[in-house]
C-alpha positions as CSV (number, residue, x, y, z in Angstrom):
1,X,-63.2,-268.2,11.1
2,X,-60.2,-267.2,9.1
3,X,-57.4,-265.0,11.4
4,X,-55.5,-262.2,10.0
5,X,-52.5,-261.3,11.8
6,X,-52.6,-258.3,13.5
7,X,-49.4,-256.6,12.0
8,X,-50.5,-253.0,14.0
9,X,-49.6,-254.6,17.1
10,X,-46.5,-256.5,16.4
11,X,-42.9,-254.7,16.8
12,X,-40.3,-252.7,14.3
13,X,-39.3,-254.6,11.5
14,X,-35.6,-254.3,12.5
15,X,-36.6,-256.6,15.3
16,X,-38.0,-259.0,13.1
17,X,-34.9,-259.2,11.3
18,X,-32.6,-259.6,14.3
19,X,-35.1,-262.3,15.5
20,X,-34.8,-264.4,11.9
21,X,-31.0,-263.8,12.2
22,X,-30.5,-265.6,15.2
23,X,-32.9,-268.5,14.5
24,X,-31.3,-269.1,11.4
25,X,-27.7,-269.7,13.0
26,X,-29.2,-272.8,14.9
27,X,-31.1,-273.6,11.7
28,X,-30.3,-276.5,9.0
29,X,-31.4,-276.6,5.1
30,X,-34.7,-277.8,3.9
31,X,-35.5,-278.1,0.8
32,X,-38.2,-274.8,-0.2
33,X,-40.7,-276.5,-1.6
34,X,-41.5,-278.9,1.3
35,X,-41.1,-275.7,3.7
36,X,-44.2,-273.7,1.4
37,X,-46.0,-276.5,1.0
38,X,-45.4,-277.0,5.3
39,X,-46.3,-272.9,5.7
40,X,-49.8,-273.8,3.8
41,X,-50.6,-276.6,5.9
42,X,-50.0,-274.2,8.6
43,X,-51.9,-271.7,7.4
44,X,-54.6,-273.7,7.3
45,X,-54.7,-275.8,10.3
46,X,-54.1,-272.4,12.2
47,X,-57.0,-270.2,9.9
48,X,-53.6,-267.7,9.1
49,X,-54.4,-265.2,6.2
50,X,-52.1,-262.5,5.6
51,X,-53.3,-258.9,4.3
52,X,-50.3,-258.7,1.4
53,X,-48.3,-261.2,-0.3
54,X,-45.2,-259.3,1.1
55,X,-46.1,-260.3,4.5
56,X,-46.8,-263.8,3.4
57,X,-43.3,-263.6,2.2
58,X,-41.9,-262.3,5.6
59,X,-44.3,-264.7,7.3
60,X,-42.6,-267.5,5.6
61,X,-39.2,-266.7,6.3
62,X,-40.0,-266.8,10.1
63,X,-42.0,-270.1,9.5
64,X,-38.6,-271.1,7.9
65,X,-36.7,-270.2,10.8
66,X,-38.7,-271.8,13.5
67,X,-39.0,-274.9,11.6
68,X,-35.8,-275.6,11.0
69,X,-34.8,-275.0,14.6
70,X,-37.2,-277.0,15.7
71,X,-36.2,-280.3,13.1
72,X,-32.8,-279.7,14.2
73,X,-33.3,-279.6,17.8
74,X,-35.4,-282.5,17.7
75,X,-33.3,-284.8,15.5
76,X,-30.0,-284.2,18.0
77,X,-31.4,-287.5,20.5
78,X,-31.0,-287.8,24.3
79,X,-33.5,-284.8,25.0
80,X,-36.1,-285.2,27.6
81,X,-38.4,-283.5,25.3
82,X,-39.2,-282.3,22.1
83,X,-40.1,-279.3,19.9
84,X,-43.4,-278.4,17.3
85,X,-45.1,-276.5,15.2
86,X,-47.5,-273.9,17.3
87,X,-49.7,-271.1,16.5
88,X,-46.8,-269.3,17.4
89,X,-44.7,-270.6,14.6
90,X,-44.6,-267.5,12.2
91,X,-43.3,-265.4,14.9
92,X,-40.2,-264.1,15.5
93,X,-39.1,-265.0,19.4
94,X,-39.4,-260.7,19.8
95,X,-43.0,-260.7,18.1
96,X,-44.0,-264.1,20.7
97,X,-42.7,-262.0,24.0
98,X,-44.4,-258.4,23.0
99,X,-47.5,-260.4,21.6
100,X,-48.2,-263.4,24.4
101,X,-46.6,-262.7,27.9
102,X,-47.2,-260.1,29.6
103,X,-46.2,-260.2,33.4
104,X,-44.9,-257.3,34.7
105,X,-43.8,-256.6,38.3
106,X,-44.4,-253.2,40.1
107,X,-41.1,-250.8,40.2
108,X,-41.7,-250.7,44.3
109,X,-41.8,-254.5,44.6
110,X,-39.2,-256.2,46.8
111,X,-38.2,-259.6,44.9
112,X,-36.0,-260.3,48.3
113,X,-38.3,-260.5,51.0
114,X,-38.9,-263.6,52.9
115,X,-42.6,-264.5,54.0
116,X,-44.1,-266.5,56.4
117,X,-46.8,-268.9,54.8
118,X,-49.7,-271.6,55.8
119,X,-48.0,-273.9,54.0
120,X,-44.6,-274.1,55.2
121,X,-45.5,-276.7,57.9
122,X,-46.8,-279.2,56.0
123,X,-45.6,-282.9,56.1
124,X,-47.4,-284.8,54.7
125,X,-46.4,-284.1,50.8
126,X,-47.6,-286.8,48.5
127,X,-44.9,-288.0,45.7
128,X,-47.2,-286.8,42.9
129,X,-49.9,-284.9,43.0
130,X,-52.5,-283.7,40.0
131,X,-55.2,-280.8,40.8
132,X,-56.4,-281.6,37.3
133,X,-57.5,-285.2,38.0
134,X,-59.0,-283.8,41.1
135,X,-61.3,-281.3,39.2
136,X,-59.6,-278.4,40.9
137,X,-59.0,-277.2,37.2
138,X,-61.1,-276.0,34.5
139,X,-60.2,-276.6,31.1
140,X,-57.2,-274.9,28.6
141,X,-57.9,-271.1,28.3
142,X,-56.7,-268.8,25.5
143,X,-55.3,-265.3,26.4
144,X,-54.8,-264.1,22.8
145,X,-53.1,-261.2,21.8
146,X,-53.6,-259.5,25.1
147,X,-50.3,-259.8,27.6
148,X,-52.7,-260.7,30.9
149,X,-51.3,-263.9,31.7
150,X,-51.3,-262.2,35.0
151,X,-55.0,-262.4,35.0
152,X,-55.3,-266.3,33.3
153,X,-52.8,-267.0,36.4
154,X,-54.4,-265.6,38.9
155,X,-57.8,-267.1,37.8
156,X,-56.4,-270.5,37.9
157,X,-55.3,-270.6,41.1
158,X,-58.9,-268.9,42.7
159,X,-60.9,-271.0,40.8
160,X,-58.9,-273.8,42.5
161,X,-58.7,-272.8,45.8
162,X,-62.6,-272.2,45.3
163,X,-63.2,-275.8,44.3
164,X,-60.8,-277.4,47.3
165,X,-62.9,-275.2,49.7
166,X,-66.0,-275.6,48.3
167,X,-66.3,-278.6,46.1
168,X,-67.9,-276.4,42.7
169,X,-65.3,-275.5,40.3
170,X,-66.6,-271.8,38.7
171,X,-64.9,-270.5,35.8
172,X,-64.3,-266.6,36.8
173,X,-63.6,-263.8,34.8
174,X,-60.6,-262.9,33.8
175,X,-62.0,-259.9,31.7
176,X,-62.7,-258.2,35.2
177,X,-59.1,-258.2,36.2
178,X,-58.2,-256.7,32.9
179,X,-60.7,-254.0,33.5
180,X,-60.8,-253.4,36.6
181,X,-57.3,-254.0,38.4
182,X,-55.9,-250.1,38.2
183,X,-52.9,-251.2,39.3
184,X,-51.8,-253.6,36.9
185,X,-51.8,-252.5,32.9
186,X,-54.3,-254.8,31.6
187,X,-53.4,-256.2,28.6
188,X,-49.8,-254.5,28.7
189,X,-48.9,-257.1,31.5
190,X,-49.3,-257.5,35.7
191,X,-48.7,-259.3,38.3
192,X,-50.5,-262.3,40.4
193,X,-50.7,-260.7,44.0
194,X,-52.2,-257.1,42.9
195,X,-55.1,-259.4,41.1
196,X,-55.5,-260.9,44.4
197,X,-55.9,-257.9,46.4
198,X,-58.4,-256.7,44.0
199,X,-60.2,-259.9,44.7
200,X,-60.2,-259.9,48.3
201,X,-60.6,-256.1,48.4
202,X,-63.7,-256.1,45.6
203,X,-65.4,-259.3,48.1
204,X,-65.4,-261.4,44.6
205,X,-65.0,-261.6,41.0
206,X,-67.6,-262.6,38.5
207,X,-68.0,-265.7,36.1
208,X,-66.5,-266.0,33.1
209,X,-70.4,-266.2,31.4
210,X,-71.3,-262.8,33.4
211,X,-67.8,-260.8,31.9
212,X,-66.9,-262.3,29.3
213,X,-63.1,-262.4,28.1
214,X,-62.7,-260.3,25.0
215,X,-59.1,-260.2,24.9
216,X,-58.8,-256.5,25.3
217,X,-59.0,-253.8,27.6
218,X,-62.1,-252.6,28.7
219,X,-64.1,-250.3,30.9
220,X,-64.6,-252.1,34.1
221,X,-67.9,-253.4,34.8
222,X,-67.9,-254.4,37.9
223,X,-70.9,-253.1,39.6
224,X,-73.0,-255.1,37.2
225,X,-71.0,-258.2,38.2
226,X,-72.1,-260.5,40.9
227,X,-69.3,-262.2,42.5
228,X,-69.4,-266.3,41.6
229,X,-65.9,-266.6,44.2
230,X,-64.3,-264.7,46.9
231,X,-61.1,-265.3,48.8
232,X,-59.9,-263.9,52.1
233,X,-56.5,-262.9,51.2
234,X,-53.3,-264.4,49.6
235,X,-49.7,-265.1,50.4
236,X,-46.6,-265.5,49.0
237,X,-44.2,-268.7,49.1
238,X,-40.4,-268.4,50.0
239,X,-39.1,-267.4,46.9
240,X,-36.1,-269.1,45.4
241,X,-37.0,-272.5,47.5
242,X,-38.6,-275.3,45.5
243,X,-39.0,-277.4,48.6
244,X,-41.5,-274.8,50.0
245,X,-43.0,-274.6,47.1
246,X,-43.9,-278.2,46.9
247,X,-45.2,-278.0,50.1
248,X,-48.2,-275.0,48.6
249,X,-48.8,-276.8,45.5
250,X,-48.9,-280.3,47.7
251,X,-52.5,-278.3,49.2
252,X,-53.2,-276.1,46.3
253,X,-52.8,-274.8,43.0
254,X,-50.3,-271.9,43.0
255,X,-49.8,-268.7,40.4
256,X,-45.9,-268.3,39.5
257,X,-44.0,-266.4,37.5
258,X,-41.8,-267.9,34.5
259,X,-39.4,-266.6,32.0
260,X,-41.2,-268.1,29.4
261,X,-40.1,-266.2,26.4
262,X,-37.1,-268.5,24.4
263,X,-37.1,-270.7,21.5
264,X,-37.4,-273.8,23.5
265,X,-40.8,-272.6,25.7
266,X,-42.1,-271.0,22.5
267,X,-41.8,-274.1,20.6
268,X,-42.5,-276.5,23.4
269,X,-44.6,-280.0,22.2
270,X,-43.9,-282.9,24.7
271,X,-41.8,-283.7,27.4
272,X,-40.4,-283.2,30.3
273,X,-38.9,-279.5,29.6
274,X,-35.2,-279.0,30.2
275,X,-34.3,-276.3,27.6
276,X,-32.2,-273.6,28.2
277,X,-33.6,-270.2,29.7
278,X,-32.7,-267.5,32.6
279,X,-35.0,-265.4,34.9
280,X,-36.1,-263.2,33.2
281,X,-39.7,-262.9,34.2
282,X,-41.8,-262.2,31.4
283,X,-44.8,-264.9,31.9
284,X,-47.6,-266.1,34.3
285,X,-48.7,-269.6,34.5
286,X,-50.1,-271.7,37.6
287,X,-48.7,-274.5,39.2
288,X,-51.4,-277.4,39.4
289,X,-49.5,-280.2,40.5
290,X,-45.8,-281.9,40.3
291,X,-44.4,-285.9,39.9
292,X,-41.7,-287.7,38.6
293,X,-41.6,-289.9,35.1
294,X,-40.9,-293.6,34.9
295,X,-36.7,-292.5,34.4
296,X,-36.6,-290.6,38.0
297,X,-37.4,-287.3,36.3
298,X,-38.5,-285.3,39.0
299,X,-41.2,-282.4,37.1
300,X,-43.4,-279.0,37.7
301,X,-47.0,-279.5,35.5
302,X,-47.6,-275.8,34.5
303,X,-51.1,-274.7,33.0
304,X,-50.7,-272.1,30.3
305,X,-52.8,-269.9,29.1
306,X,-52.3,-270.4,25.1
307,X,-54.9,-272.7,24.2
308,X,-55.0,-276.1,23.6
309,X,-52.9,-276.8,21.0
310,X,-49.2,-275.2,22.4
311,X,-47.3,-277.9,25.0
312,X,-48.9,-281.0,26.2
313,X,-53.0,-279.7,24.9
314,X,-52.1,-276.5,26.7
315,X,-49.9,-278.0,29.7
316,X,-46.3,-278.6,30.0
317,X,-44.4,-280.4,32.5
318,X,-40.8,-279.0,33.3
319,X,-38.4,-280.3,35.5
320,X,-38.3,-279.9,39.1
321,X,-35.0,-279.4,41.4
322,X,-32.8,-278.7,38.4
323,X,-30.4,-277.6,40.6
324,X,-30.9,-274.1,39.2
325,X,-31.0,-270.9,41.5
326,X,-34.5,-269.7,41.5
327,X,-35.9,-272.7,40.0
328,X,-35.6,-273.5,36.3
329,X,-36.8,-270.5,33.6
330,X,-37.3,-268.6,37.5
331,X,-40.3,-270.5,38.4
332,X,-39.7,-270.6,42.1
333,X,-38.8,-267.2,42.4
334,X,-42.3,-265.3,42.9
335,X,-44.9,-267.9,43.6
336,X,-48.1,-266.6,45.6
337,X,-51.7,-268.3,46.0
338,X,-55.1,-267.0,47.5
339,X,-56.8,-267.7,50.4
340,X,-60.2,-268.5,50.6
């Protein structure tokens, strides 16, 4: 089915402007007519129809844009990984952020406390490890246009815990935590632990086939629901430690916020991911699992929640220890898991 962009939900047009400003100072020339002809491929490969030909126009500006930092970045050699064309890639870096992230954290939340968890005792850490290739992880999910990563995240890492305890693997619903967790914004963003209490507090959350995502906020539905998962409770790992955070993923797979919002993560193919970014917290992914390549790469595998084909078919690996305060793009700064 064809998609029409949702201009009603995307931001001022100023915005977009600044955005295809400061793509185009990291951009090089292509010639026009291979770029149309590259935004038609696009649009078809992605099912992209656009209400007016004005938009079409704007749309392929941005394409433009995005392209030509992505060919430049990638033809510059000696990078660990490299850049492609996305659903994402007629989007301004402004337009991905308000569209496709979405984690928010609570104005009374304190980002500096340390926390005592199971995990911290562990030993025993395994040089790689892959919660993937031990079933602990359902397939690549698709938020949409709805910013509840917070909700994907926090799914993720339930299921996983479910399937480690348990030995079934249930897909659950993240369409319950968008409806139903008052103190998160639904699909204007959240955070992981607040999910969890709901969880624990609500003694379950439903399958994915009993409440259905519809990328969107809804009335909750939750007395209708019977629970296919339950936890116990949750914790949080030492933030800003990476070595303590090997040590949860090492026994399970662990929700984390990212910053998740650049050029480089937007545009992400392949790789191990060492592009530039901050801590500004903006996304929700879960941790399921960590290695290191054949050149002594040491890496995070992330599973995102922007279908299949963004990243490594909906995965990217980014690198571990970077030497970075807080983890690189922030990842080790708020990582938390349940407990069943």
């Amino acid at each position: 089915m064809a998609l029409i962009l949702k201009t009603n939900f995307l931001i001022p047009m100023l915005m977009i402007v600044v955005g295809c400003w400061a793509l185009q100072t990291t951009s090089r020339i292509l010639p026009e007519a291979d770029i149309a002809e590259k935004h038609q491929s696009w649009m078809s490969q992605y099912g992209r129809i656009y209400p007016t030909s004005a938009e079409k126009e704007l749309r392929l500006k941005i394409f433009k844009d995005n392209l030509e930092f992505i060919e430049k970045f990638n033809s510059e050699g000696n990078r660990t990984f490299k850049l492609g064309l996305n659903q994402f890639s007629d989007l301004t870096n402004e337009e991905f952020k308000a569209l496709y992230t979405g984690y928010k954290i609570p104005p009374n939340s304190d980002s500096s406390k340390t926390t005592a968890f199971r995990h911290e005792s562990v030993t025993d850490i395994p040089s790689s490890k892959d919660w993937t290739k031990e079933g602990a992880v359902n397939s690549i999910k698709d938020q949409g246009q709805c910013g509840c990563c917070w909700a994907f995240s926090a799914v993720a890492a339930v299921e996983g815990i479910t399937k480690i305890k348990s030995g079934q693997l249930p897909s659950l619903s993240e369409q319950q935590l968008v409806d139903c967790v008052e103190d998160n914004q639904g699909c204007k963003g959240g955070w992981m632990t607040t999910a969890f209490e709901y969880i624990r507090d609500n003694q379950g959350i439903a399958s994915e086939e009993s409440y259905p995502y519809e990328a969107m906020d809804g009335t909750c539905r939750a007395e209708s629901a019977t629970a296919a998962a339950s936890i116990s409770s949750f914790e949080e790992v030492t933030p800003n430690d990476e070595e303590a955070l090997l040590k949860a993923v090492s026994q399970q797979p662990v929700s984390i916020a990212i910053e998740g919002s650049g050029s480089y993560f937007k545009n992400y193919q392949t790789g191990v991911f060492t592009g530039e970014c901050g801590n500004d917290l903006a996304h929700a992914v879960t941790l399921v699992g960590y290695g290191t390549t054949e050149d002594g790469t040491k890496y995070w595998l992330i599973r995102n929640s922007w279908g299949e084909s963004w990243g490594e078919n909906g995965y990217m690996r980014i690198q571990r220890d970077a030497g970075v305060s807080g983890g690189l793009c922030g990842l080790a700064m708020k990582p938390s898991y349940p407990v069943a």
